[in-house]
N, C-alpha and C positions, 0 to 999 in steps of 0.2 A: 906649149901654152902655159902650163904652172911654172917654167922658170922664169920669165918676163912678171910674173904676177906675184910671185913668190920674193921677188926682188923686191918689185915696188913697195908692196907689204914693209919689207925691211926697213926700208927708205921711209916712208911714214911713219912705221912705229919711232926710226932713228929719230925724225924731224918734230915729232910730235915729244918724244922723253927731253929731247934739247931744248925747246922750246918752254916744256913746264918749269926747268929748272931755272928757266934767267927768271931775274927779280922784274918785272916786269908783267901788270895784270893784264892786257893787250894781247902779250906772247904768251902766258901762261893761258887764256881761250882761245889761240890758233894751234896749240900744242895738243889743248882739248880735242879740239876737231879734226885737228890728222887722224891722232889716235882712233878716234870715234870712226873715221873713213879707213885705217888699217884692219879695224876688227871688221869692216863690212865685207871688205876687200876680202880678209881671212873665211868667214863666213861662205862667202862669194867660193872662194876656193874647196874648202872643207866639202860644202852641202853637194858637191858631184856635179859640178856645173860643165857641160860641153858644149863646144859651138856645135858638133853633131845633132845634139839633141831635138827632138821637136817639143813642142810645146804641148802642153797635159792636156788636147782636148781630144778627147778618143770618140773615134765612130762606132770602133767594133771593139767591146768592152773586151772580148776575149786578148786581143794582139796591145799589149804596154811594151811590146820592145822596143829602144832607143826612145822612152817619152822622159821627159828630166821631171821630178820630187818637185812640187808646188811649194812644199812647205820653206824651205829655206828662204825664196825669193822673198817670201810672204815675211818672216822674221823681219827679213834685213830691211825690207822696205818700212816695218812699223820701225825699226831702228834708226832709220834714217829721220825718221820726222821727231824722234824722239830726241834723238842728238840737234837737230833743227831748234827744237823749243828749248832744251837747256843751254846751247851756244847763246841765243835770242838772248834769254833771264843772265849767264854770264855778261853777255856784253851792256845790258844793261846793268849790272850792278857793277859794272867796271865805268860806266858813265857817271854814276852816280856818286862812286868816291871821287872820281876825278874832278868830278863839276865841285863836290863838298871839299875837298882837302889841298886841291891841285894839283896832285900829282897818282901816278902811278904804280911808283914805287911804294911793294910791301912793306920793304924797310923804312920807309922815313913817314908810314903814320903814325899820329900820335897814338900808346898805351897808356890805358888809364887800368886803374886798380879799380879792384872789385868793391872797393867802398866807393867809390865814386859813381858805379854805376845806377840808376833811376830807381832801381830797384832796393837800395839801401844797403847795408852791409852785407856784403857773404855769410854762407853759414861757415861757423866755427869761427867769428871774427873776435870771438872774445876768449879762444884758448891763445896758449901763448904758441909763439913762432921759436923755431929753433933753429939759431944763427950757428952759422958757421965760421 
């Protein structure tokens, strides 16, 4: 059971590091989300997980053999919703350039310089700069 799981893991972490690196804000939040499903998965593995197992509700406080650790499931599941709500806030602020700028690509947004920005000059705008 851990080599099938232990694979997929891979597989994810792989599809999810590939992913982050195209220039691309769409791919780079599905890259997010493998990721975020590999460390579940990893979790999932790590926390002593068996299909053997029963489930933590005990009749006879004395006999816990074969019952599986609550706690790991309990992580991964606030982790899941967690990674739910910053995928959500990524894909919306990937709508958001995209509705503003038209496109997706990192690379072809405009840079603006720190004096241009609402806030007024940078600090240190009045030492000199030293050209290369």
């Amino acid at each position: 059971m851990e080599l099938p799981l232990a694979i997929a893991i891979a597989l994810l972490f792989a599809g999810g590091a590939y992913s982050i690196l195209r220039p691309n804000f769409f791919r780079i939040v599905v890259g997010f989300g493998l990721l975020s499903n590999a460390v579940n998965l990893l979790m999932i593995l790590c926390g002593g997980f068996r299909s053997q197992a029963a489930a933590p509700f005990v009749a006879d406080p004395h006999r816990v053999d074969g019952l599986m650790d609550p706690i790991p499931p309990d992580i991964i599941l606030t982790a899941i919703v967690i990674s739910f709500a910053v995928g959500a806030l990524f894909l919306t602020l990937c709508y958001v350039v995209y509705r503003e700028y038209g496109t997706d690509d990192p690379e072809a947004l405009p840079v603006r310089e720190p004096e241009d920005w609402a806030g007024g000059p940078a600090r240190g705008a009045g030492l000199p700069r030293y050209e290369e």
